[in-house]
C-alpha positions as CSV (number, residue, x, y, z in Angstrom):
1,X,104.4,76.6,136.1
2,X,107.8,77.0,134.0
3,X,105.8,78.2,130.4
4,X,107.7,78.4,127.6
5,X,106.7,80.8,124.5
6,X,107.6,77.8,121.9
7,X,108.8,74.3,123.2
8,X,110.7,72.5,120.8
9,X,111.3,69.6,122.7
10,X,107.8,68.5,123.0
11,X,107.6,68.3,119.6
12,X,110.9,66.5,119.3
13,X,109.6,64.1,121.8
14,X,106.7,63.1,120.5
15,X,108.3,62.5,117.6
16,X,111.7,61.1,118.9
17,X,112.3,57.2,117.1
18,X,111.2,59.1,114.1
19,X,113.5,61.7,113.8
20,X,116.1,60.1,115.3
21,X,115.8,57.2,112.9
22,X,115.8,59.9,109.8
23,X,118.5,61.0,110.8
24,X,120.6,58.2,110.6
25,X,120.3,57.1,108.1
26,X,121.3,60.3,106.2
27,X,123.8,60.2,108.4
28,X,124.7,55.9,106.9
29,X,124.0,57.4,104.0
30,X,126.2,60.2,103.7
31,X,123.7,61.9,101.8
32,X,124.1,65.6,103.0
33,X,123.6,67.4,99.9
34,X,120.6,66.6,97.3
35,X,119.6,62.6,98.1
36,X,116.6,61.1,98.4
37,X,115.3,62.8,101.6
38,X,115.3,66.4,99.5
39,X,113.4,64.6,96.8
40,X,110.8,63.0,98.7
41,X,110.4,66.3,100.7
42,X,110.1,68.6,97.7
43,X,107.4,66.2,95.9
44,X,105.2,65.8,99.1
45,X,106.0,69.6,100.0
46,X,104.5,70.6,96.8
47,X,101.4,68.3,96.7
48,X,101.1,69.6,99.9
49,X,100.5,73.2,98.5
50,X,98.6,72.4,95.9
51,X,101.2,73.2,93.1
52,X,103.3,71.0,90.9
53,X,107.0,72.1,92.0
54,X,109.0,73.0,95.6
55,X,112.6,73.9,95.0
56,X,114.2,73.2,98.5
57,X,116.7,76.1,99.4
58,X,119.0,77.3,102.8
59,X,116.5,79.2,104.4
60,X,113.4,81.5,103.8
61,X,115.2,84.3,103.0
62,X,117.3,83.2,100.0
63,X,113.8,82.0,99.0
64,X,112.5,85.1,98.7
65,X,115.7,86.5,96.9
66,X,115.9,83.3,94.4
67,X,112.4,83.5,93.8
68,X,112.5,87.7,92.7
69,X,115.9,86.9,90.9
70,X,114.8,84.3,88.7
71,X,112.1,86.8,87.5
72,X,114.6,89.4,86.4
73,X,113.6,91.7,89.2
74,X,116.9,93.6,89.9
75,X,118.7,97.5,89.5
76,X,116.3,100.2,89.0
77,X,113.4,98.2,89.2
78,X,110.7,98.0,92.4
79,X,108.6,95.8,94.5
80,X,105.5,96.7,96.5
81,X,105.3,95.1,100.2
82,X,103.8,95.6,103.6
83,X,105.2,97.4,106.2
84,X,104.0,95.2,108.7
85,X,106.6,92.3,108.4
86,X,109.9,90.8,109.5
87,X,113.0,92.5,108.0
88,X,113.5,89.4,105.6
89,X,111.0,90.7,103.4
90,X,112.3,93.7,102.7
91,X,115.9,92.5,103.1
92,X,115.4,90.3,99.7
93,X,114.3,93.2,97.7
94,X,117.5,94.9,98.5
95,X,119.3,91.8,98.0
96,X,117.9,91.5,94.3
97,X,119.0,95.3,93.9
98,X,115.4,96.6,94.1
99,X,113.7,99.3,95.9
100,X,111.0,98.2,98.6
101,X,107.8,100.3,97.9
102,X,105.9,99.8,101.3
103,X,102.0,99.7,101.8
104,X,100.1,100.1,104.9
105,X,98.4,97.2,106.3
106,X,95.0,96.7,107.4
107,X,93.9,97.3,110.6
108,X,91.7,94.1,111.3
109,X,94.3,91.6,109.6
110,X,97.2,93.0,109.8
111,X,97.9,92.0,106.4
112,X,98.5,94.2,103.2
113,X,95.9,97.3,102.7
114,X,94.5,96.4,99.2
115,X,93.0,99.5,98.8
116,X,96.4,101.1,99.6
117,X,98.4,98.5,97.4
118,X,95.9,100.0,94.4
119,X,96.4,103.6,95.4
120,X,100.3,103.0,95.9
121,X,100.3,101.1,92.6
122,X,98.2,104.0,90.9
123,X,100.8,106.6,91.9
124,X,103.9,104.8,91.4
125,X,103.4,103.0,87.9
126,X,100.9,105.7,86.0
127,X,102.1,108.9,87.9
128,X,105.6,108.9,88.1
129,X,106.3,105.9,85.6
130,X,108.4,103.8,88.1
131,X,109.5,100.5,86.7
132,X,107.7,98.2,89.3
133,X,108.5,94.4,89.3
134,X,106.2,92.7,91.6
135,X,104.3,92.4,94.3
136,X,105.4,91.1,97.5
137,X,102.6,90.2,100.2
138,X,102.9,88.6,103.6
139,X,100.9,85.9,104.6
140,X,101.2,87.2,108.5
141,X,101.0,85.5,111.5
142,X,99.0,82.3,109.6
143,X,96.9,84.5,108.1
144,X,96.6,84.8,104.1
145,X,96.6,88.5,102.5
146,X,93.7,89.2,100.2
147,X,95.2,87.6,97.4
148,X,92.2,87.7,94.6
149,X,92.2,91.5,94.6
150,X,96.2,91.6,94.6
151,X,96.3,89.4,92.0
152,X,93.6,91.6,90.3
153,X,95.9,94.4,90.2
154,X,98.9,92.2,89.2
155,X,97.0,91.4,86.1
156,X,96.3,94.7,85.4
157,X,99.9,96.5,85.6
158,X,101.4,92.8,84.4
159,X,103.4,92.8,87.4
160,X,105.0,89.4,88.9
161,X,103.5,88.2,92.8
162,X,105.7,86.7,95.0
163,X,104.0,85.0,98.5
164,X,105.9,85.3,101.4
165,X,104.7,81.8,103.2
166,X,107.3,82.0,105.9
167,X,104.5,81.8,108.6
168,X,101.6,80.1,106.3
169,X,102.2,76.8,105.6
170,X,99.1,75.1,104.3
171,X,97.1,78.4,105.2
172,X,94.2,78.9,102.5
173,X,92.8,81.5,100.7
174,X,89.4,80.8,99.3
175,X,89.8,77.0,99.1
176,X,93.7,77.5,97.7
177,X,97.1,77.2,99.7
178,X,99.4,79.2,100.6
179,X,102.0,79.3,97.7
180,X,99.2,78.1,94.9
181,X,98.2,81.5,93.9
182,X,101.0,83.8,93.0
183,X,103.8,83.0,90.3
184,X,106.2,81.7,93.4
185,X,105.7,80.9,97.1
186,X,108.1,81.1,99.3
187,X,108.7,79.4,102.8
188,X,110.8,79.2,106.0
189,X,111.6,76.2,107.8
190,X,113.4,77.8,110.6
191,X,112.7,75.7,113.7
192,X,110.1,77.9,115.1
193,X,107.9,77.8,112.1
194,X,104.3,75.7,112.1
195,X,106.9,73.3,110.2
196,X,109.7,73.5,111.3
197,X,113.7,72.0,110.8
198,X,116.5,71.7,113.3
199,X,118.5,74.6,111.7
200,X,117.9,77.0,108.2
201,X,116.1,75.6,106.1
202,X,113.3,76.9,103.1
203,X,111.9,75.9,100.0
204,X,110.0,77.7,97.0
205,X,106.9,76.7,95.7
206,X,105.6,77.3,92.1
207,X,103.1,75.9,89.1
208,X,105.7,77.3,86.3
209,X,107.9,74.7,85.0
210,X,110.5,77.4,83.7
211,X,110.6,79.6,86.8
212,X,110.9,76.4,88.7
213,X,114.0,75.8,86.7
214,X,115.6,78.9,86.5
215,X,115.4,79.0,90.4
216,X,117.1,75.6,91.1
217,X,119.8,76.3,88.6
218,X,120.2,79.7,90.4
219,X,120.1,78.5,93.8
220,X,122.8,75.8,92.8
221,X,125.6,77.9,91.4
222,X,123.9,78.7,87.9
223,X,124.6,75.4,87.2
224,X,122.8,73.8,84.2
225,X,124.2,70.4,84.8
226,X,127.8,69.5,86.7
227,X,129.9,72.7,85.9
228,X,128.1,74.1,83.3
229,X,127.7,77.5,84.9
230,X,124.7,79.3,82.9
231,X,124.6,82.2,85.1
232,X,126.0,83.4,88.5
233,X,124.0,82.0,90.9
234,X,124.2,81.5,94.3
235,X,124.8,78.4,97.3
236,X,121.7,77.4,99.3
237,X,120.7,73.9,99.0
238,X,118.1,72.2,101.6
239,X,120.5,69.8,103.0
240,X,119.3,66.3,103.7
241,X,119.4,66.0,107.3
242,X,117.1,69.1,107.0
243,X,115.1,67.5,104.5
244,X,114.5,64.1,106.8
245,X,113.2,66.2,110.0
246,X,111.0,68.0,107.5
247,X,109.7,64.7,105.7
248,X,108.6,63.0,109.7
249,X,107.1,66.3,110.8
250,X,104.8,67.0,107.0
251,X,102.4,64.4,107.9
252,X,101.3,65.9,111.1
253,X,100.9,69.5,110.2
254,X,97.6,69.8,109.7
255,X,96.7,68.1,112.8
256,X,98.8,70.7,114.6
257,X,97.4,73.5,112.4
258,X,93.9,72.2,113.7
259,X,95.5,72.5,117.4
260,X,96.6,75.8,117.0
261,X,93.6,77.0,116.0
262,X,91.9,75.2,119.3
263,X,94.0,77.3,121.4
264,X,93.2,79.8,120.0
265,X,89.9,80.1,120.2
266,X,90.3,79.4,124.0
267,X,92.3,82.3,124.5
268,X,89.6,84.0,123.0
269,X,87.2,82.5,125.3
270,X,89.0,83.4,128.4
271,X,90.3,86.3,127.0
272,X,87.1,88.0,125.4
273,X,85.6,90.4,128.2
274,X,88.9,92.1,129.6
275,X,88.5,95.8,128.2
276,X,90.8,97.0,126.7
277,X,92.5,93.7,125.4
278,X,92.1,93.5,121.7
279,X,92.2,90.2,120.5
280,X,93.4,89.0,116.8
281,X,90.5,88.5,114.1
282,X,90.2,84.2,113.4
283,X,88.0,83.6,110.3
284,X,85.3,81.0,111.0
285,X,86.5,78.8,107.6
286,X,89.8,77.5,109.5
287,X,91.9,79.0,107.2
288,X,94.2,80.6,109.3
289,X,96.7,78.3,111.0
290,X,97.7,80.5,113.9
291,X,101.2,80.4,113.6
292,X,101.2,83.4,116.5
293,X,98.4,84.4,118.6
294,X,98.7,88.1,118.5
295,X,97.0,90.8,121.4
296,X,96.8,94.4,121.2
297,X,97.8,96.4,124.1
298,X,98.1,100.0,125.5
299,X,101.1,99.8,128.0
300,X,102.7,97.1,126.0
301,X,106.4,97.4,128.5
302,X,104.6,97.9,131.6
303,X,101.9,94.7,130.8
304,X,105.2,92.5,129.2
305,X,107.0,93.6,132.5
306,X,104.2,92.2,134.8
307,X,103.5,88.8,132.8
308,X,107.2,88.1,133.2
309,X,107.1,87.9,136.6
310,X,104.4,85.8,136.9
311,X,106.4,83.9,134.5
312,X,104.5,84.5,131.3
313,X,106.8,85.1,128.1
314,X,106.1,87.3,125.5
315,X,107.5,88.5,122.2
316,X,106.6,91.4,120.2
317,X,106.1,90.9,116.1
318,X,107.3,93.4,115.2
319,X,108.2,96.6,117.0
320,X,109.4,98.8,114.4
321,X,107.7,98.8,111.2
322,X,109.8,98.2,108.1
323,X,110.1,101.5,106.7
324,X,110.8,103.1,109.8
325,X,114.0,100.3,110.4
326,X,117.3,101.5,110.3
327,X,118.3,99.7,107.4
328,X,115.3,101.5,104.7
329,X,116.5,105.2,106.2
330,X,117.6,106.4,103.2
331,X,113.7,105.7,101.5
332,X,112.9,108.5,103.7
333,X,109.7,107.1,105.2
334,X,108.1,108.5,108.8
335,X,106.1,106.5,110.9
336,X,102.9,109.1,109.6
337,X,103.2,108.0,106.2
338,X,102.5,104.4,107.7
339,X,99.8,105.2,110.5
340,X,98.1,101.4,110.6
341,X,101.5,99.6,111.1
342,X,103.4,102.0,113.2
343,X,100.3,101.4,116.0
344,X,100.5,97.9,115.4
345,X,104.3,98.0,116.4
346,X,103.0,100.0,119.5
347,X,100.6,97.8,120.5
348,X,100.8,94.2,119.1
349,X,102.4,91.8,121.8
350,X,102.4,87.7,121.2
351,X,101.3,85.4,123.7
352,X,102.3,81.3,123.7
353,X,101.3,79.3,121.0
354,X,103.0,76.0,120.0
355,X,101.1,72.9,119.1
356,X,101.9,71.4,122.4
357,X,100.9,74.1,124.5
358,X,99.0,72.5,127.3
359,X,95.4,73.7,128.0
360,X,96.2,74.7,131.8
361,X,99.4,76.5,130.5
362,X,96.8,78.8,128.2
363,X,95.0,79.2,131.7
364,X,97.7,80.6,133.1
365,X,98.4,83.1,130.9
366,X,94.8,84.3,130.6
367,X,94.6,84.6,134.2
368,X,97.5,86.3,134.6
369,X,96.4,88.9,131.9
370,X,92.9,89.3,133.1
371,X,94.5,89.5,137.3
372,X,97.1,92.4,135.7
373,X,94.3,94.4,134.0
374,X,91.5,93.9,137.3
375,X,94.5,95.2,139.5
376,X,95.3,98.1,136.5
């Protein structure tokens, strides 16, 4: 059985006349940048959310940079994340000029430590008087951070709060979408996503009608109107070919959310009664939308090693944890001062989940886990 972690061309597929036909006509068109296809998407995309404006931009990353710039973060100032995400999250705080204040993250959601986020908060803003921006939590895996407690605290310190959507869409917190709740929400539509394009491609969400403005002049140039430069911004636009994949796949995302949370919940049924397995926390109100199904292990190389020769992929999200990357050295961070995460990037190991993923391809995997742990 040839498995494949994520199988883009099943989706494609399914969806082939579609897309194809999208395409085209951008293509007869010629309507590459801006058009009606951008339009559409960011007025569906946002009523989608649950907010009243999407600003499409390049990719998920720029979001999070337009989105922090447009609210003055920059020099001198910082923004409180987790240390349990990809490197884009931090990579946008250093892009605005900022300093990444990490948190811990919890053990049983893998999300941001509130009561860490409170204590780190405590100590940076009252203690030592550090001019901190924002708040930058992660909506990991499908699963939405604690947001009414980190918006608590944003209220309190009258600090900005930035979602990082990237592997969220149409998650919910307490009735609310991901991207609602904050001041901006920001998403990635890189092809792997739960919605994904055929290249780069993101969008910001937001209920402010002056951020939303401020972050599509800055994402076009600074541009007010045709070259009336108000600022210096920068290039990323959602191009329209982009924009017309996006607007055929929209419509079936919560179906394949819905999907995604059935396979889930077989892995979990086959997967439940091998010790020493941990398997991810799925809230009963379908909130989460599973964009990875995520195991804990002891062994991790030795178990990824065996399930690749049976043909089983894996990946690992994420095996270092930010403030222990490369890149944040100079922060002067140790895997102690982060104990949660840096057993998470020990341990954690993701097993195949895409919409399409056939019920006797989750079979396979499951007993291929449960024959590697019986033989030990």
């Amino acid at each position: 059985m040839n498995i494949k972690f994520v199988n883009l061309r099943r989706q494609y597929l399914s969806l082939k006349d579609e897309i194809d036909g999208a395409l085209r006509r951008v293509i007869e068109n010629s309507a590459f940048i801006g058009g009606e296809e951008v339009s559409r998407f960011e007025e569906n995309f946002a009523a989608a959310c649950g907010t009243r404006f999407c600003v499409g931009v390049g990719n998920g990353t720029d979001a999070l940079f337009i989105a922090l710039k447009a609210m003055g973060v920059g020099q001198g100032d910082e923004v409180a994340t987790v240390a349990n995400s990809y490197f884009a999250t931090s990579e946008a705080i250093v892009m605005a000029g900022a300093r990444p204040v990490f948190v811990d993250c919890d053990p049983v959601t893998f999300t941001m430590d509130v009561q860490k986020l409170a204590a780190c908060l405590k100590e940076r803003i009252e203690v030592k008087k550090k001019r901190v921006k924002a708040i930058l939590p992660v909506h990991l895996y499908g699963r939405m951070a604690a947001m009414d407690p980190i918006l608590d605290l944003a209220r309190h310190y009258g600090l900005r709060v930035i979602e990082d959507c990237a592997q969220a869409h149409l998650a919910e917190y307490r009735g609310k979408k991901a991207g609602s709740l904050g001041d901006a929400g920001c998403f990635s539509f890189y092809p792997s996503k739960n919605l994904g394009a055929f290249g780069d491609a993101g969008a910001i969400t937001t209920n402010d009608p002056v951020l939303a403005a401020d972050m599509r002049m800055f994402a076009n140039h600074g541009q007010a109107s045709r070259y009336d430069h108000r600022m210096a911004g920068i290039n990323s636009r959602l191009d329209g070919l982009q924009a017309a994949v996006l607007n055929v796949k929209l419509p079936f995302l919560l179906q394949w959310s819905k999907s995604r949370r059935t396979q889930a919940m077989l892995y979990h049924r086959l997967l439940g009664d091998i010790d020493g397995l941990l398997l991810p926390d799925i809230p009963s109100d379908g909130s989460h939308v599973m964009h990875l199904y995520v195991v804990r292990v002891q062994h991790r190389e030795q178990v990824m090693a065996r399930l690749a020769e049976e043909g089983i992929p894996t990946v690992v999200h994420y095996p270092t944890a930010l403030p222990n990357l490369p890149a944040h050295a100079d922060l002067g961070y140790t895997p102690d001062d982060f104990p949660v995460a840096s057993l998470l990037a020990r341990e954690v190991l993701s097993l195949p989940m895409y919409p399409e993923l056939k019920e006797l391809e989750i079979v396979a995997v499951c007993d291929a886990l449960r024959f590697i742990y019986n033989e030990g």
